[in-house]
Residue frames relative to the residue before (quaternion, step in Angstrom):
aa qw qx qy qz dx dy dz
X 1.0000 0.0000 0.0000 0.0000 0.00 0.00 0.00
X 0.5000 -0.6713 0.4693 0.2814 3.55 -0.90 0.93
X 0.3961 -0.7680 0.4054 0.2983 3.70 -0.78 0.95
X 0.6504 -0.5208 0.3882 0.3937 3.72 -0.82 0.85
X 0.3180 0.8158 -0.1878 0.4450 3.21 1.51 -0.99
X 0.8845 0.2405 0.0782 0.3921 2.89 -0.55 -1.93
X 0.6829 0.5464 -0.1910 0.4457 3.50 1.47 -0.43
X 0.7260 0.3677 -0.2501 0.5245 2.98 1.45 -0.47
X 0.4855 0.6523 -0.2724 0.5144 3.27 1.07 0.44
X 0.6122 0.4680 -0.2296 0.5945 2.95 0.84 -1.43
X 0.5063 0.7809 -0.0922 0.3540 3.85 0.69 -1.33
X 0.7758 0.4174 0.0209 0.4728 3.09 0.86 -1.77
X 0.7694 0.3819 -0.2467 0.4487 2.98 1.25 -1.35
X 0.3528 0.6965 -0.4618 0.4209 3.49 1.75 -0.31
X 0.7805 0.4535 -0.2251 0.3666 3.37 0.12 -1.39
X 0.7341 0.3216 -0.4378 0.4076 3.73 0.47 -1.02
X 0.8459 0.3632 -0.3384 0.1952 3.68 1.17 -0.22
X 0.2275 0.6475 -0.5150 0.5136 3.23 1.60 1.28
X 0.5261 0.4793 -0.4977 0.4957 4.20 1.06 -0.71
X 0.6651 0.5457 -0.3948 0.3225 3.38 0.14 -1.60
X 0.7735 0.3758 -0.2810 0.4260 3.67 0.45 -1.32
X 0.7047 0.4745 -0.4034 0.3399 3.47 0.73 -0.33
X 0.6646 0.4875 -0.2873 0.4879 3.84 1.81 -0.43
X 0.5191 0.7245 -0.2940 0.3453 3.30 1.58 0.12
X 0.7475 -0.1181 -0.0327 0.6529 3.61 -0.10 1.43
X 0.4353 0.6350 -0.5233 0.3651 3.29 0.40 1.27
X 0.6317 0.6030 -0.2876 0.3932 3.67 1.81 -0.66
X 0.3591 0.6709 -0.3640 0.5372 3.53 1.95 0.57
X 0.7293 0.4715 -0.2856 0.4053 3.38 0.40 -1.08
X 0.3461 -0.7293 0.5692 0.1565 3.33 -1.18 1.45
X 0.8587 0.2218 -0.3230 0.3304 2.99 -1.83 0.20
X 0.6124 0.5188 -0.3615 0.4744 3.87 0.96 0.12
X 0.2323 0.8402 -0.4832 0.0811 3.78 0.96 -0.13
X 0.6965 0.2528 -0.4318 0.5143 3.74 0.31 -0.21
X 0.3789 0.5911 -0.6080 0.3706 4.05 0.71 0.58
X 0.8236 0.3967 -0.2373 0.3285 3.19 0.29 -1.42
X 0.3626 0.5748 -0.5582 0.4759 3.76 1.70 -0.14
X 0.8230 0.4430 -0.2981 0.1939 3.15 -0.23 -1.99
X 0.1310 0.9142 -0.2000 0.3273 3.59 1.47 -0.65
X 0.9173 0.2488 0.2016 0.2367 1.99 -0.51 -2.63
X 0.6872 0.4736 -0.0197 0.5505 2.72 1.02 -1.50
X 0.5424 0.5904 -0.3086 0.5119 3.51 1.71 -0.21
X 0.7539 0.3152 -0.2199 0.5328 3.48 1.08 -0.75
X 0.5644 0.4708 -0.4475 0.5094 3.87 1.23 -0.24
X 0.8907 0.1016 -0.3694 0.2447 3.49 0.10 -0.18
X 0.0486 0.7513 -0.4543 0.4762 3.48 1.37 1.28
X 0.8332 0.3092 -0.0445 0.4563 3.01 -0.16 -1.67
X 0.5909 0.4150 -0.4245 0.5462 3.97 1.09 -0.90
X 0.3822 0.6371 -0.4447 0.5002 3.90 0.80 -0.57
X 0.8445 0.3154 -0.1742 0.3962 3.06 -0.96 -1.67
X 0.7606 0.3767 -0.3954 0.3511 3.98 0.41 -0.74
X 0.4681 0.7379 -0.2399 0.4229 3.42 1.21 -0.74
X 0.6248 0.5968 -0.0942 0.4945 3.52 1.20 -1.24
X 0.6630 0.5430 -0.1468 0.4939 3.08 1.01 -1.82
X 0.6996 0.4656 -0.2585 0.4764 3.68 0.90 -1.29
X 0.6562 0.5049 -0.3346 0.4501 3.76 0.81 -0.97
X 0.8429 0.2034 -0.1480 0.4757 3.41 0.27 -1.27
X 0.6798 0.5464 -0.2895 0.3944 4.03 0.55 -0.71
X 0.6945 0.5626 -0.1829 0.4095 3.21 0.37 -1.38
X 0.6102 0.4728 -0.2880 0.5668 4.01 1.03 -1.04
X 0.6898 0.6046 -0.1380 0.3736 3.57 0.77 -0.71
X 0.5895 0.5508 -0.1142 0.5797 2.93 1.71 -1.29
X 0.7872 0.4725 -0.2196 0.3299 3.45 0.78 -1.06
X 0.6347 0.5276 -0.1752 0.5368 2.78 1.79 -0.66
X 0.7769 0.3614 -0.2553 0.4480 3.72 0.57 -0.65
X 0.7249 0.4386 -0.3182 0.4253 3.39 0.96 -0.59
X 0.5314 -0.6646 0.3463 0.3948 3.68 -0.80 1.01
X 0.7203 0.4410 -0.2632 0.4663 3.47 1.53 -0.81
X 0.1370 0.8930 -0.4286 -0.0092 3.74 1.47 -0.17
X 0.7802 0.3687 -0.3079 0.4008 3.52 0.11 -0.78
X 0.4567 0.6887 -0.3336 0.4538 3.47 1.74 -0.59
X 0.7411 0.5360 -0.0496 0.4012 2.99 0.69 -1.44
X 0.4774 0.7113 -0.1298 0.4992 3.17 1.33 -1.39
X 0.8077 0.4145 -0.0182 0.4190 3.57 0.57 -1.82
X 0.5219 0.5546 -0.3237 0.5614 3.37 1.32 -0.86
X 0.7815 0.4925 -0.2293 0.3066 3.54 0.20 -1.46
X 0.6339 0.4145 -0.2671 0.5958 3.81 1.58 -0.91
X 0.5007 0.6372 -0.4572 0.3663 3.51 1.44 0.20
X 0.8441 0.2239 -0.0421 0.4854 2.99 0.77 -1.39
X 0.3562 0.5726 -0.5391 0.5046 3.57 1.52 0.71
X 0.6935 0.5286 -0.2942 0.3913 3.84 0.87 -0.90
X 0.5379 0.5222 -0.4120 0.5179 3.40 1.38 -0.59
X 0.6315 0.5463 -0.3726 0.4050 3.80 0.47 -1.16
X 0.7848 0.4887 -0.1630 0.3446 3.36 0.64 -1.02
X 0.6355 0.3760 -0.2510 0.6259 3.51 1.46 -0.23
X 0.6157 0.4211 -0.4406 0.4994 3.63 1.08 0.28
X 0.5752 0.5115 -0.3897 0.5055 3.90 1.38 -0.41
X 0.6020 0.3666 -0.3985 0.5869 3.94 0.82 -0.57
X 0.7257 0.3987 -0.3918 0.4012 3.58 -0.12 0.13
X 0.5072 0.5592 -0.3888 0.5280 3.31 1.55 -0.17
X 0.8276 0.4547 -0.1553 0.2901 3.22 0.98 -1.05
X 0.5273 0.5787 -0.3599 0.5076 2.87 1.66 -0.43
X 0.5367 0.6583 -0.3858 0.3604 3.71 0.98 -0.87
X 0.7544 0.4410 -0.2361 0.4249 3.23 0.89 -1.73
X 0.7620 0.1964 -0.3935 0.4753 3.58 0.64 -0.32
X 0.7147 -0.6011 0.2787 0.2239 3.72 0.52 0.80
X 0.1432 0.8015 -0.5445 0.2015 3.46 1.57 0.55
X 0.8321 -0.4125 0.3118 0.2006 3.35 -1.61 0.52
X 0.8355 0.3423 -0.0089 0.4297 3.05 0.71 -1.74
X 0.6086 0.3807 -0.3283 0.6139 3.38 1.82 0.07
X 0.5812 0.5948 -0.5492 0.0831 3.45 0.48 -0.82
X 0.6856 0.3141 -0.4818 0.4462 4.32 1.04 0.05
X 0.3656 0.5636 -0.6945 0.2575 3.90 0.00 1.01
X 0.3842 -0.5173 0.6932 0.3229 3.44 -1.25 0.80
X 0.7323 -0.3898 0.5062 0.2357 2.80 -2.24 1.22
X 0.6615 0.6209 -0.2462 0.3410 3.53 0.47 -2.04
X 0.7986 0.4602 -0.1204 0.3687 3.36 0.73 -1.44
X 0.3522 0.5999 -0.3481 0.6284 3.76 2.09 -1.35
X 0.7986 0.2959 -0.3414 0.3976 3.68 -1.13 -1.69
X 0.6162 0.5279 -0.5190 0.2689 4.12 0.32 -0.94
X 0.6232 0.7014 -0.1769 0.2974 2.90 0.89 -1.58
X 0.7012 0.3569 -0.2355 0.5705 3.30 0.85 -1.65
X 0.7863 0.3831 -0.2693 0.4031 3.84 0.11 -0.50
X 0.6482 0.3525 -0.4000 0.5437 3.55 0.92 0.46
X 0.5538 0.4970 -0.4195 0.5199 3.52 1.57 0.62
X 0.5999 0.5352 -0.3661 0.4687 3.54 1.15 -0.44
X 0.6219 0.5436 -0.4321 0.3619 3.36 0.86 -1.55
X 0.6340 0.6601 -0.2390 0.3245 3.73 1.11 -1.54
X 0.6070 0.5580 -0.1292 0.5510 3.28 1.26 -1.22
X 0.6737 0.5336 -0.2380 0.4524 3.40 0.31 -1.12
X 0.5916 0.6176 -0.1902 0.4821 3.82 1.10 -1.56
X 0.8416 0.2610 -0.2153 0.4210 3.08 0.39 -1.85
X 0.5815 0.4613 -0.4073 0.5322 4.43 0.81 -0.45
X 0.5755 0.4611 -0.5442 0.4000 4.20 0.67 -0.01
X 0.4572 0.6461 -0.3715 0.4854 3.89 1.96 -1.19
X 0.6933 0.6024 -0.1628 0.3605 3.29 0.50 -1.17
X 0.7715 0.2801 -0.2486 0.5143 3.04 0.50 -0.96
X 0.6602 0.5644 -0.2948 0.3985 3.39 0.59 -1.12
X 0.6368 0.3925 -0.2976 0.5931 3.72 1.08 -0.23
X 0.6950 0.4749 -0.4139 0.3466 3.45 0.69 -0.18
X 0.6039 0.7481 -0.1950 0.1939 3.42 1.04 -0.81
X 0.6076 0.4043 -0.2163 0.6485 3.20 1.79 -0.50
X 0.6073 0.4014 -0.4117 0.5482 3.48 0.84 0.59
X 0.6591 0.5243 -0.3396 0.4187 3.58 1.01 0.24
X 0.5836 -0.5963 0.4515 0.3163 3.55 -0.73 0.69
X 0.4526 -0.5300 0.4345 0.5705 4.10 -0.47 -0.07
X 0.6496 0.5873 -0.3965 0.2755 3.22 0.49 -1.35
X 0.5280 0.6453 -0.3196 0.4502 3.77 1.11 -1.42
X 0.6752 0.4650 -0.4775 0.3162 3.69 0.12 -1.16
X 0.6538 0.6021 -0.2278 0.3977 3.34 0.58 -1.60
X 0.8171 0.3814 -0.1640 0.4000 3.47 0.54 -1.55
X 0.7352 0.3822 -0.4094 0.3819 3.51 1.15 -0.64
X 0.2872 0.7745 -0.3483 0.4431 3.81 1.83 0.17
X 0.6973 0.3435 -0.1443 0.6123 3.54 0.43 -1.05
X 0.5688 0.5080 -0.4721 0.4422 4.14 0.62 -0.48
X 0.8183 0.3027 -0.2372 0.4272 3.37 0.77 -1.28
X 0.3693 0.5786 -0.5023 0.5258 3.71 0.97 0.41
X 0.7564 0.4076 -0.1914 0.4744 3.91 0.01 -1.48
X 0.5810 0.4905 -0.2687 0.5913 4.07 1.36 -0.61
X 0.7468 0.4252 -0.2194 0.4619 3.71 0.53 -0.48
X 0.7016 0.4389 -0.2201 0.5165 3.31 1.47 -0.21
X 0.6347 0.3536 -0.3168 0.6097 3.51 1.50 0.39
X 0.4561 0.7432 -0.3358 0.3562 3.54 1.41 -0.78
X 0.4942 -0.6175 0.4811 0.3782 3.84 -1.21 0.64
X 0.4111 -0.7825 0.4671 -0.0220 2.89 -1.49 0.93
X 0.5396 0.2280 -0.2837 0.7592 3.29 1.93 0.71
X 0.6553 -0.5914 0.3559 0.3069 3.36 -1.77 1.20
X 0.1150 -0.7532 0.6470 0.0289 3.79 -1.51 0.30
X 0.0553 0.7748 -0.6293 -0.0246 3.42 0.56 0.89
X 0.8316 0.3551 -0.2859 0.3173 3.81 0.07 -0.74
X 0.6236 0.4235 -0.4729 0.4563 3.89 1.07 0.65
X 0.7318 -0.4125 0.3471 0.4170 3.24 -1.65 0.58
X 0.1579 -0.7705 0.6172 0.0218 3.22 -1.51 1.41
X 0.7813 -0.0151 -0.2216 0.5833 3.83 1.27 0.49
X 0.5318 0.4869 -0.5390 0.4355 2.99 -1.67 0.42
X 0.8416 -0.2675 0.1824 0.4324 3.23 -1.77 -0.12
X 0.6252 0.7165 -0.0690 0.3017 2.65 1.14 -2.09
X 0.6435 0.6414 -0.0889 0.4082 3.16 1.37 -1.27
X 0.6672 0.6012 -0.0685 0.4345 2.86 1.12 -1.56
X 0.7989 0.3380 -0.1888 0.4603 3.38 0.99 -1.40
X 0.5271 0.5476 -0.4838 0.4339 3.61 1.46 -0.66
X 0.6703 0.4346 -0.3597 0.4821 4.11 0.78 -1.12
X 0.6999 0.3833 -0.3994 0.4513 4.26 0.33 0.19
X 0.6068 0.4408 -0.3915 0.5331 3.78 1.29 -0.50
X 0.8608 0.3515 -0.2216 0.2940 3.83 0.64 -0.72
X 0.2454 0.6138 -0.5734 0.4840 3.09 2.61 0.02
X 0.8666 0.2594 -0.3096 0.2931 3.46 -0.73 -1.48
X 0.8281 0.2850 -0.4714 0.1045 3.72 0.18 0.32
X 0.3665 0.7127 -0.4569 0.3860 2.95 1.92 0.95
X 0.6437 0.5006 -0.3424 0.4667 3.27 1.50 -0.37
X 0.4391 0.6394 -0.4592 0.4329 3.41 1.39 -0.10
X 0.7029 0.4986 -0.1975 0.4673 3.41 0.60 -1.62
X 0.4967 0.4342 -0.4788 0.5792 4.04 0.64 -0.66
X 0.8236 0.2963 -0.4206 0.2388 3.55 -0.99 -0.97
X 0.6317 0.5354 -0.4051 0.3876 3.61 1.31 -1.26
X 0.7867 0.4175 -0.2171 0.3995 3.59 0.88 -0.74
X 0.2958 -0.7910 0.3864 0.3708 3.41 1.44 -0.16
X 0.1001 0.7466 -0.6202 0.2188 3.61 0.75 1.12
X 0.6184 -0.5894 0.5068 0.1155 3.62 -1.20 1.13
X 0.3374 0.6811 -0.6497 0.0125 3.74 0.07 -0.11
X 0.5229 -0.6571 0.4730 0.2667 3.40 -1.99 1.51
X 0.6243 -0.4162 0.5480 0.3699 3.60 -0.98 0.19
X 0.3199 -0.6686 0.6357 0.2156 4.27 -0.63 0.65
X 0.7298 -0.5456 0.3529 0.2126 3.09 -1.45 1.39
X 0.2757 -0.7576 0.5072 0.3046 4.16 0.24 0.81
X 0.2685 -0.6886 0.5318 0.4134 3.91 -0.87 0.16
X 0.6493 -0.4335 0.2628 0.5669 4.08 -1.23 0.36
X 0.4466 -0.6865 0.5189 0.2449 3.76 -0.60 0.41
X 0.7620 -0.4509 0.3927 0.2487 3.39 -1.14 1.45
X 0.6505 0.6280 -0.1673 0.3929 3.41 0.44 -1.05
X 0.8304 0.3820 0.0887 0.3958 3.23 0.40 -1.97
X 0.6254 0.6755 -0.2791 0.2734 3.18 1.13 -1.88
X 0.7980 0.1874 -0.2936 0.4918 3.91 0.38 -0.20
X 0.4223 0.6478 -0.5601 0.2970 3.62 0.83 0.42
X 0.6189 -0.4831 0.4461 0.4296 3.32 -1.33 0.83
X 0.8050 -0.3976 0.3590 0.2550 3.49 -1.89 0.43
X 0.5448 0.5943 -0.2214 0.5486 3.34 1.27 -2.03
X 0.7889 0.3562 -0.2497 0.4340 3.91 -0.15 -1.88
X 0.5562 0.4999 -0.4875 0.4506 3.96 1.17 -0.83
X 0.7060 0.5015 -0.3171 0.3866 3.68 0.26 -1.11
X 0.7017 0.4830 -0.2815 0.4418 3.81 0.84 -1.05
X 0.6851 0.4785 -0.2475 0.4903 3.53 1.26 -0.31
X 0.4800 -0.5866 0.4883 0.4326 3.66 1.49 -0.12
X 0.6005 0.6011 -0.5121 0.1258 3.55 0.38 -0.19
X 0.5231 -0.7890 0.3143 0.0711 3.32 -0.95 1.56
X 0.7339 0.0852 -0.1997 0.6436 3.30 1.09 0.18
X 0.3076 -0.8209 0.4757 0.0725 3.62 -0.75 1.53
X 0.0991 -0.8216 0.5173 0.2182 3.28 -0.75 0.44
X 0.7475 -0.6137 0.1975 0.1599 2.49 -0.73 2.14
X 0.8205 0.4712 -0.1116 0.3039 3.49 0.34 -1.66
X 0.5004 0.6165 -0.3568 0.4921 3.30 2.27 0.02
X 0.7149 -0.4559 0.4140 0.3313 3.07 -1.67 0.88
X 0.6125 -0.5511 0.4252 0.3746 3.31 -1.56 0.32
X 0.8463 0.2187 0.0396 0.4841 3.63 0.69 -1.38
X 0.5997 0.5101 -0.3740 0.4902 3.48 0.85 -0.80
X 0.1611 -0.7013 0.6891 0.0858 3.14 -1.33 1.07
X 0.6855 -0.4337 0.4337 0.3923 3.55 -1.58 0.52
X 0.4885 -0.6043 0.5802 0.2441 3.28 -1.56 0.19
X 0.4405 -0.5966 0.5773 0.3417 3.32 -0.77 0.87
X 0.3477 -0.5128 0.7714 0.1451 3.53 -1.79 1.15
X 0.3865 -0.7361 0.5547 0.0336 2.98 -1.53 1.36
């Protein structure tokens, strides 16, 4: 059975790169300008979301279970930092800041999607190596950590403050709340984070997922057979 774990992840990364394709070459198009913010700004703070998350709840884990952890650990805030200085440059573009305003579009979007693809690769390495070092119970529980992290988590990129440790911790709770300050004053859109299958549901057959509304299926269930009720 796929791990809850591994689905929501997998899940996530579907989603921030369906934003990417849908804000791509869209900041041409006339008369629609607050599309291409909403877009945008739909997949930058997604993704600042989703990496943030990754650093609180994954990354402590990582160091600890994997014999190479801190190796590992380092690579990933390597190339999470690369992602993240290509999204502020995405952003600065879109609202026209000085120092970007001669990058070609062409060259900004390459940039920002051949950092995700990278990113994306290296947390599937990650995860997939982590999973046999996890209890069952862990898959399920550390799934929902990064859901409930991603929903308090900043919502615009930070490549150049502390991303673990103490340090870590307090720069992502001082800059969750004042990106969320700045979303409401500006009315910036942020997407709802990807829910993991719910406790509840997760081993019901497909049919009993679907009849219950449940919104992400896990796949690896039967078509019709529902669970047995625990007594």
């Amino acid at each position: 059975m796929t791990s809850t774990l591994e689905l929501t992840v997998t899940a996530t990364q579907q989603s921030l790169e369906e934003r990417l394709r849908e804000a791509t070459g869209r900041t041409t198009v006339r008369g629609k300008p607050r599309d291409t913010y909403a877009r945008t700004d739909a997949f930058l703070a997604a993704t600042s979301r989703h990496l943030a998350a990754v650093d609180e709840v994954l990354l402590p884990i990582v160091r600890k279970r994997l014999p190479d952890g801190p190796d590992r650990v380092h690579e990933y805030l390597q190339q999470s930092r690369h992602l993240e200085v290509a999204m502020v440059l995405l952003k600065a573009r879109l609202y026209g800041e000085a120092q970007t305003v001669r990058l070609p579009w062409p060259r900004v979007w390459r940039d920002v999607r051949t950092e995700l693809e990278k990113h994306n690769q290296l947390e599937r390495k990650l995860v997939t190596d982590l999973l046999p070092n996890l209890e069952t119970e862990e898959h399920s529980t550390l799934a929902h950590s990064v859901y409930r992290s991603e929903i308090k988590a900043p919502t615009r990129p930070h490549p150049f403050l502390p991303h673990t440790g103490f340090f870590g911790s307090v720069a992502r709770r001082l800059w969750g709340t004042a990106d969320r300050f700045w979303d409401a004053a500006q009315g910036r859109i942020v997407p709802e984070p990807v829910r993991p299958p719910s406790r509840e549901h997760s081993h019901d057959s497909l049919m009993a997922q679907w009849l219950m509304a449940e919104p992400h299926f896990d796949q690896s269930a039967t078509v019709i057979d529902h669970k047995r009720s625990r007594d």
